[in-house]
NUPA-914136 format. One line per field, with one value per residue: residue number from 1; y, z, x of N, C-alpha, C in turn. Coordinates in Angstrom, 2 decimals, always signed. Each point is the difference from the previous one (the first is absolute). Example, Ala and Ser with C-alpha at 12.3 -4.5 7.8 and 13.67 -1.06 7.14 Angstrom:
residues 2
nr <- c(1 2)
n_yy <- c(-5.69 +1.05)
n_zz <- c(+7.80 -0.72)
n_xx <- c(+13.19 -0.35)
ca_yy <- c(+1.19 +1.19)
ca_zz <- c(+0.00 +0.06)
ca_xx <- c(-0.89 +0.82)
c_yy <- c(+1.20 +1.09)
c_zz <- c(+0.00 +0.73)
c_xx <- c(+0.90 -0.77)
This chain:
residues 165
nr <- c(1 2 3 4 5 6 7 8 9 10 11 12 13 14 15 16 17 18 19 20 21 22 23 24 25 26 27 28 29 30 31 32 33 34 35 36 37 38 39 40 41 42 43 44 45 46 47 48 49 50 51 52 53 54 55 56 57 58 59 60 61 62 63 64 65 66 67 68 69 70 71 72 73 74 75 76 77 78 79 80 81 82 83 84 85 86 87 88 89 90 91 92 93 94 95 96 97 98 99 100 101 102 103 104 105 106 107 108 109 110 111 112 113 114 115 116 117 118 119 120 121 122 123 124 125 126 127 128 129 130 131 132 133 134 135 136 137 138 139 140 141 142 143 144 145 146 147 148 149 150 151 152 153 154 155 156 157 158 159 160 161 162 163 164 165)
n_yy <- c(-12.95 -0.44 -0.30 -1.27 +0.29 -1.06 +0.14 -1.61 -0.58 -0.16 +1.10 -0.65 -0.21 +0.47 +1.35 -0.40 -0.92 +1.25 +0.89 -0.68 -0.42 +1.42 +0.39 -0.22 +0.26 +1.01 -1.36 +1.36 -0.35 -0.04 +1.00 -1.19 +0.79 +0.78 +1.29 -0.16 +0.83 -1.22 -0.79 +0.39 +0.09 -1.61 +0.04 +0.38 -0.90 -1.15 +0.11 -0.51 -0.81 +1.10 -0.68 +0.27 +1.65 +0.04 +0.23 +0.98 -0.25 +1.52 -0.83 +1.24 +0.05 -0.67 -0.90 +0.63 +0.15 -0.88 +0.08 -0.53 +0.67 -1.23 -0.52 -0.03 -1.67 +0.38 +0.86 +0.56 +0.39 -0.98 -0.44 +0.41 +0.18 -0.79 +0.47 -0.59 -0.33 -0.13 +0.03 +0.20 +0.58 +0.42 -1.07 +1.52 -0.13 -0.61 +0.22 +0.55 -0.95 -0.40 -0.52 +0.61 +0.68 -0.88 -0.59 +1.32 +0.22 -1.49 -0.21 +1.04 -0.77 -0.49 +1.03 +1.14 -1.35 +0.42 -0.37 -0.78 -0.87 -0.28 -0.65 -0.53 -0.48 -0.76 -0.27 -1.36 +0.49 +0.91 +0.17 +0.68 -1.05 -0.89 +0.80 -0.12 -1.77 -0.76 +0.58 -0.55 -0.44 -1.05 -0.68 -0.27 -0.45 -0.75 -1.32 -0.29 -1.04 -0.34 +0.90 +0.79 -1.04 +0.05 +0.15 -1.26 +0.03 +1.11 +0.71 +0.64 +0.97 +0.30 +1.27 +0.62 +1.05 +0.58 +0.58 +0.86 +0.55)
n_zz <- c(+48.90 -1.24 +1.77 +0.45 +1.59 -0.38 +1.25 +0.01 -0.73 +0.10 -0.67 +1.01 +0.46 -1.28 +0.49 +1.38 -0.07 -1.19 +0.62 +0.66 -1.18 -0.36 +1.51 +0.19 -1.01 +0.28 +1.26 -0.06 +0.37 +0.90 -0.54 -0.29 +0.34 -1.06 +0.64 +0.80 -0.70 -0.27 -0.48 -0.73 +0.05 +1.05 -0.61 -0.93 +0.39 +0.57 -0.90 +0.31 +0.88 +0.79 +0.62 -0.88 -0.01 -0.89 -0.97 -1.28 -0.87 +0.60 -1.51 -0.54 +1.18 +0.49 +0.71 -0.01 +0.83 +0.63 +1.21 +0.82 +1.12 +0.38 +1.23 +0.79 -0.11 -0.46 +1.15 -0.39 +1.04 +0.31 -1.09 +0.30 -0.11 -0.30 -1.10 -0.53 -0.44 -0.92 -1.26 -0.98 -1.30 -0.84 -0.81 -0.31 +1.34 -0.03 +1.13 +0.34 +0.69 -0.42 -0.26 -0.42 -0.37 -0.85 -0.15 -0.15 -1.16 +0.40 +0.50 -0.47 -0.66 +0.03 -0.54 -1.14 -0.03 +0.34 -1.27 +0.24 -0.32 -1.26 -0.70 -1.06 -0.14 -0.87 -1.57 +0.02 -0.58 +0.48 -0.81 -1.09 +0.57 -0.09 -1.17 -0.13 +0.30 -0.70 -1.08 +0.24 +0.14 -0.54 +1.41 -0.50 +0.43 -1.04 +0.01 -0.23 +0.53 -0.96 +0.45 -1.11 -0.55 -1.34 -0.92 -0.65 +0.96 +0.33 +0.59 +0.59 +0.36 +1.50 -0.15 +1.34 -0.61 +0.40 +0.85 +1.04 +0.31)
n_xx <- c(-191.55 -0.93 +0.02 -0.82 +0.22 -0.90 -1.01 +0.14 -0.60 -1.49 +0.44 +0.27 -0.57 -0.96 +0.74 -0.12 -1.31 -0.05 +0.41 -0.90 -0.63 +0.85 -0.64 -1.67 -0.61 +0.94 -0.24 -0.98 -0.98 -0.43 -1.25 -0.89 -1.37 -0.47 -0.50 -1.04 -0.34 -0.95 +1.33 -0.29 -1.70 -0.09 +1.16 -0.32 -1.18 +0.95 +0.14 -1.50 +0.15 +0.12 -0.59 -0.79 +0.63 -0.84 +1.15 -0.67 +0.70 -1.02 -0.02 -0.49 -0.71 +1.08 -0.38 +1.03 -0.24 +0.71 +0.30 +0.06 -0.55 +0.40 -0.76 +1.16 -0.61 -0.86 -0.57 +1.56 -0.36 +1.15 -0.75 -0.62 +1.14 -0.33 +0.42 -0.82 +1.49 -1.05 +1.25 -0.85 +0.28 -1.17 +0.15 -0.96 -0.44 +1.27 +0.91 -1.14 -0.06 -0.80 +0.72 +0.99 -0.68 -0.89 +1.01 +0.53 -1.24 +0.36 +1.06 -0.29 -1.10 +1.11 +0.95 -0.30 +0.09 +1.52 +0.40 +0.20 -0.43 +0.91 -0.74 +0.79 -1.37 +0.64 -0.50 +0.79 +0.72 -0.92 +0.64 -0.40 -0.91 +1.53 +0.02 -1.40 +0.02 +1.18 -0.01 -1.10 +1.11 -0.30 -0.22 +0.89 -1.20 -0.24 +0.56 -0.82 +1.05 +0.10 -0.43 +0.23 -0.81 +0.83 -0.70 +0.73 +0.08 -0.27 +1.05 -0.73 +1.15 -0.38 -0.13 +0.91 -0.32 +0.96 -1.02 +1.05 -1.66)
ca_yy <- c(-1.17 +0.85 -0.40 +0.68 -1.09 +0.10 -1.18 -0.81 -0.03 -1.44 +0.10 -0.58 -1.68 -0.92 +0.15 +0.06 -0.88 -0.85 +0.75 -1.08 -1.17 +0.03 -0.21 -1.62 -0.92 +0.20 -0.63 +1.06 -0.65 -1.57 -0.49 -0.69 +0.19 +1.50 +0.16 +0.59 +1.37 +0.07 -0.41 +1.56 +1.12 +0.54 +0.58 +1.57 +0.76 +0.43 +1.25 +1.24 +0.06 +0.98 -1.76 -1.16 +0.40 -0.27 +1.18 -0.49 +0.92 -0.08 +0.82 -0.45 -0.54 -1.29 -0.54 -0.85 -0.29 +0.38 -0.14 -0.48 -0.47 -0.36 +0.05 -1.50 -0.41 +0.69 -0.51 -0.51 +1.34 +0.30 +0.16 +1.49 +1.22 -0.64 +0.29 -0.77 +1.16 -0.32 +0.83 -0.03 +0.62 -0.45 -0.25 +0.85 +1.27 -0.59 +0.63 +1.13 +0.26 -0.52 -1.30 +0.70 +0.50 -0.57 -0.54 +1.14 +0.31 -0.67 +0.17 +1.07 -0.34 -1.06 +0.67 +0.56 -0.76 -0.31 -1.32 -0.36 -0.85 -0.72 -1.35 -0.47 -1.31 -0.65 -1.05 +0.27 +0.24 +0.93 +0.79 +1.18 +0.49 -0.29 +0.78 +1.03 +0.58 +0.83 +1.57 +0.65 -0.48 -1.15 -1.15 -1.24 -0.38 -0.94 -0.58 -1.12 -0.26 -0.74 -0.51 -0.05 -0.92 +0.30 -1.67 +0.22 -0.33 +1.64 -0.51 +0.95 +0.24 +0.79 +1.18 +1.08 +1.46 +1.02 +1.49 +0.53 +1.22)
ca_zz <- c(+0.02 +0.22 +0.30 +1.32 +0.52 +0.54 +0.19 -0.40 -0.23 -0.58 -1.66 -0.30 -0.16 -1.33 -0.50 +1.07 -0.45 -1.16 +0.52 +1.14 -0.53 -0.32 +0.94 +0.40 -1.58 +0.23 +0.90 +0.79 +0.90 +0.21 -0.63 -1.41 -1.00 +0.16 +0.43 -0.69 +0.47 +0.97 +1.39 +0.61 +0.54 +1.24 -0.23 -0.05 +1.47 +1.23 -0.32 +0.77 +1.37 +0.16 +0.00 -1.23 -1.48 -1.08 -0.96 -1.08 -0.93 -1.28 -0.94 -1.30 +0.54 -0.19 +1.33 -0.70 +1.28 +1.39 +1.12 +1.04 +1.16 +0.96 +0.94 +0.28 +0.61 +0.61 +1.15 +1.21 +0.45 +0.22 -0.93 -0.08 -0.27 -0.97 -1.81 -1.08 -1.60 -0.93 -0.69 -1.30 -0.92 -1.45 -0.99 -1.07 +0.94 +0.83 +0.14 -0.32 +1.53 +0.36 +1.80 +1.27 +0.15 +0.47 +1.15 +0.81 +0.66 +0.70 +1.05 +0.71 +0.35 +0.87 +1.78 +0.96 +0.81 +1.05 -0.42 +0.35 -0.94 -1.06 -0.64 -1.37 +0.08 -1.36 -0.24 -0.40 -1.49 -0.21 +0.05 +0.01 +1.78 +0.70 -0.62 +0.30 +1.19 +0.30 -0.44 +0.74 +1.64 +0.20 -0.80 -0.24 +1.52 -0.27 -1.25 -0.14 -1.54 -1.03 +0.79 -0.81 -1.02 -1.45 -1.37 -1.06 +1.04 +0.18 +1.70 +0.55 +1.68 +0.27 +0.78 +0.40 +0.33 +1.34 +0.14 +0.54 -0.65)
ca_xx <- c(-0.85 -1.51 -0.68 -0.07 +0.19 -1.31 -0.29 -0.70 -1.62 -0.60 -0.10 +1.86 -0.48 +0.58 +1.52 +1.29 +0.53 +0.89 +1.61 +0.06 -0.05 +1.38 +1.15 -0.02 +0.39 +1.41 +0.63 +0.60 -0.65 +0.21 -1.40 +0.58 -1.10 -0.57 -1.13 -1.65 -0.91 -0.88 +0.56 +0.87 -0.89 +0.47 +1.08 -0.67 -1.12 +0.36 +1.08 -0.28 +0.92 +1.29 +1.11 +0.04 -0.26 +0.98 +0.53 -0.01 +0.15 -1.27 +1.07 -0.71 -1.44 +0.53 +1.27 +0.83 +0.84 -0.72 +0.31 -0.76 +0.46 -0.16 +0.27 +0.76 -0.21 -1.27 -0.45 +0.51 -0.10 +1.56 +0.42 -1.42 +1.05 +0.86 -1.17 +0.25 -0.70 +0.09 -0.39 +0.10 -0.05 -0.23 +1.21 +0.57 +0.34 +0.73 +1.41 -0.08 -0.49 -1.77 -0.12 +0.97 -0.65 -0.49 +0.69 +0.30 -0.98 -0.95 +1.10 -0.23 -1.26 -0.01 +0.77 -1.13 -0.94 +0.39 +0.57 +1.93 +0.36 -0.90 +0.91 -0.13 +0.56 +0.17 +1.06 +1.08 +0.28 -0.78 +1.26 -0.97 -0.25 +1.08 +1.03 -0.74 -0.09 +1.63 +0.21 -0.68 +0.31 -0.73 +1.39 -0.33 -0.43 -0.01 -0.03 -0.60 +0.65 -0.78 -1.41 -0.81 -0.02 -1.43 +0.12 +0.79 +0.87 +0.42 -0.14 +0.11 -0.44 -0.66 +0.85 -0.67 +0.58 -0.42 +0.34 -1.22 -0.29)
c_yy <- c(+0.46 -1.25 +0.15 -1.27 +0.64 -1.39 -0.82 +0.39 -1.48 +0.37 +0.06 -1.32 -1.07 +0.42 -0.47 -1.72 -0.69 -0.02 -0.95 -1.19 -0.42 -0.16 -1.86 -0.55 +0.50 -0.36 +1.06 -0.28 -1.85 -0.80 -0.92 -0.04 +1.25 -0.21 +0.81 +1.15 -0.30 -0.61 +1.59 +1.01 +0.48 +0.15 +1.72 +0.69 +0.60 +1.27 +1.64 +0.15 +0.39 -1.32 -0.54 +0.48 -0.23 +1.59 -0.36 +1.03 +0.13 +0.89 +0.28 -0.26 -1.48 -0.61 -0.61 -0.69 -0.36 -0.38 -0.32 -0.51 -0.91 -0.74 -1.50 -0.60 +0.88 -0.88 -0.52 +1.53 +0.39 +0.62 +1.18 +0.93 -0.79 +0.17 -0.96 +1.03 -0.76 +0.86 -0.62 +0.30 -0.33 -0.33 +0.99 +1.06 -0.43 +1.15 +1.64 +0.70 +0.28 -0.95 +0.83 +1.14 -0.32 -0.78 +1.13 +0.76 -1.01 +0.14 +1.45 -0.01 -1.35 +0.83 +0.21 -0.84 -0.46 -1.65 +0.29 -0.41 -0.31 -1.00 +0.05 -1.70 -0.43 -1.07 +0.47 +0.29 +1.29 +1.37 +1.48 +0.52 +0.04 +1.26 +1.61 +0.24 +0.48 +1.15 +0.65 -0.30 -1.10 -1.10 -1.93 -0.46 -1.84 -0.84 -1.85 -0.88 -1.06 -0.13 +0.41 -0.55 +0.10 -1.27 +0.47 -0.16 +1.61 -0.42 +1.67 +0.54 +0.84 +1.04 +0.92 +0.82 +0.76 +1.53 +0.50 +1.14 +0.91)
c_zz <- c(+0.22 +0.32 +1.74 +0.82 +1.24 +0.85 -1.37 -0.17 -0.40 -1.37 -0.42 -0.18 -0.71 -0.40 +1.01 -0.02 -1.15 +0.48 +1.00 -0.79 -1.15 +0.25 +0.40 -1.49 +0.15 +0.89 +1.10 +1.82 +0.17 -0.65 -1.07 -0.94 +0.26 +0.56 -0.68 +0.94 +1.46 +1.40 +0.34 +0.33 +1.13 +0.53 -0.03 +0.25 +1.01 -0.44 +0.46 +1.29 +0.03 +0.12 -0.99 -1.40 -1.16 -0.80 -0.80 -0.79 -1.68 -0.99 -1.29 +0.48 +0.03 +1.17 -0.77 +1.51 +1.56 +1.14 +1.26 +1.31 +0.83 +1.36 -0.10 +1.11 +1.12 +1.06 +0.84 +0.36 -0.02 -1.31 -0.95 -0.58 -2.00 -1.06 -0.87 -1.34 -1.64 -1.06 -1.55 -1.01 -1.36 -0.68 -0.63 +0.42 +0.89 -0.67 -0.26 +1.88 +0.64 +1.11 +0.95 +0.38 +1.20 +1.81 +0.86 +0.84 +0.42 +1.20 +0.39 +0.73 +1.76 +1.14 +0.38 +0.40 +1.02 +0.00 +0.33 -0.81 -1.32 -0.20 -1.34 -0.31 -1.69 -0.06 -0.19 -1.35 -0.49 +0.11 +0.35 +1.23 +0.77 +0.37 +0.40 +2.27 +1.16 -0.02 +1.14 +1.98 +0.18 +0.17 +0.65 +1.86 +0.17 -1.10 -0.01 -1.48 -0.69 +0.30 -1.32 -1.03 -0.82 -0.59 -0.31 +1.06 +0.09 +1.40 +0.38 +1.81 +0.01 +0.41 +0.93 -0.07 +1.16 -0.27 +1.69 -0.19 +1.26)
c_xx <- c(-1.43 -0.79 -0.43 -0.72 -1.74 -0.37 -0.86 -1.57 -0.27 +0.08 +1.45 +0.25 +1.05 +1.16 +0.42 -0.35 +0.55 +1.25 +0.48 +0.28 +1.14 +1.15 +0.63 +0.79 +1.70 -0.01 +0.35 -0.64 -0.05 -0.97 +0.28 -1.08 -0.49 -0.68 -0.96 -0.41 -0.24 +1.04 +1.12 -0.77 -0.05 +1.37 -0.28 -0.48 +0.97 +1.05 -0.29 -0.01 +1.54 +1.60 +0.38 -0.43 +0.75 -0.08 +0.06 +1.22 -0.01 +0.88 -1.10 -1.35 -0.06 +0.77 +1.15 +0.85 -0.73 +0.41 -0.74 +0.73 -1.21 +0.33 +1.14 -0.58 -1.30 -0.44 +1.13 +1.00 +1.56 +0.27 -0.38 +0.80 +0.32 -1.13 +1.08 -0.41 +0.46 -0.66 +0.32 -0.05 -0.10 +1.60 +0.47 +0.16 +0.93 +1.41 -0.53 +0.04 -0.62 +0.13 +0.89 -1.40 -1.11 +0.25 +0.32 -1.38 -0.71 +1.11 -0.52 -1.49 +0.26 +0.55 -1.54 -1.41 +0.64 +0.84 +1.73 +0.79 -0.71 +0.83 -0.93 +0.40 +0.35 +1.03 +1.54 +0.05 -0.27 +1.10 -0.84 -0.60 +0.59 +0.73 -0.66 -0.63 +1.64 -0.29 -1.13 +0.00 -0.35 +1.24 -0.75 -0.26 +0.11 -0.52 -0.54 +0.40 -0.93 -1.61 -1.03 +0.10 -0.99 -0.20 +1.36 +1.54 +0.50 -0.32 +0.96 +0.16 -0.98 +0.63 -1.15 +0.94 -1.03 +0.60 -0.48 +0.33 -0.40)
């Protein structure tokens, strides 16, 4: 696999939110309208705090992928041990393992900030992340049933997967 896994830049921008805004149009997040550059900048900025980086992976001089941890429920100190991690990957760079990837070197980036725990939050239905956070120790922490609702009557749970790490 000729590629490689770097922090984020502001000249990532426009791929990690097209990659964001694919995700939303496949019902993959709870979002129900894309977003714009400009509402994901300060999303990116902060990617350069050791808490809240994001990974890109760059294939071709290209993000085809990316990952990001951040804090659960911030500012409440019991909870200080716990990374939230979300990760996504271009449509044509998908099943090559670029997200297992991805997902492994952000889990190795969280021990060593001293994190316990992660959780992966998504929808129900989402077989692929389902399937990819099992294989990787992750199991199901809890489940919020019908709580996500699209147009068109698609009514989805919420899941947490957990890991500690």
């Amino acid at each position: 696999m000729a590629g490689l896994i770097r922090p984020a830049e502001m000249r990532d921008l426009a791929a990690l939110t097209r990659i964001y805004n694919a995700a939303i149009a496949a019902r993959c997040n709870a979002y129900l309208e894309p977003l714009t550059e400009a509402e994901r900048r300060p999303w990116l900025a902060a990617a350069s705090h050791p808490d809240t980086p994001v990974f890109v992976w760059e294939e071709d001089g290209q993000a085809a992928g990316f990952c990001n941890l951040s804090g659960y429920r911030s500012g409440r100190g019991a909870l200080s041990g716990v990374v939230e991690i979300s990760y996504y990957v271009e449509d044509h760079f998908r099943r090559r393992g670029i997200a297992r990837r991805l997902v492994e070197h952000a889990l190795e980036h969280a021990r060593a900030q001293g994190r316990t725990e992660a959780l992966a939050i998504l929808l129900g239905g989402n077989s692929p992340s389902i399937a990819l956070l099992e294989a990787l120790g992750f199991e199901t922490w809890g489940r919020l049933p019908a709580v996500a609702r699209f147009p068109g009557g698609d009514v989805r749970d919420h899941l947490y997967y957990g890991l500690k790490l």
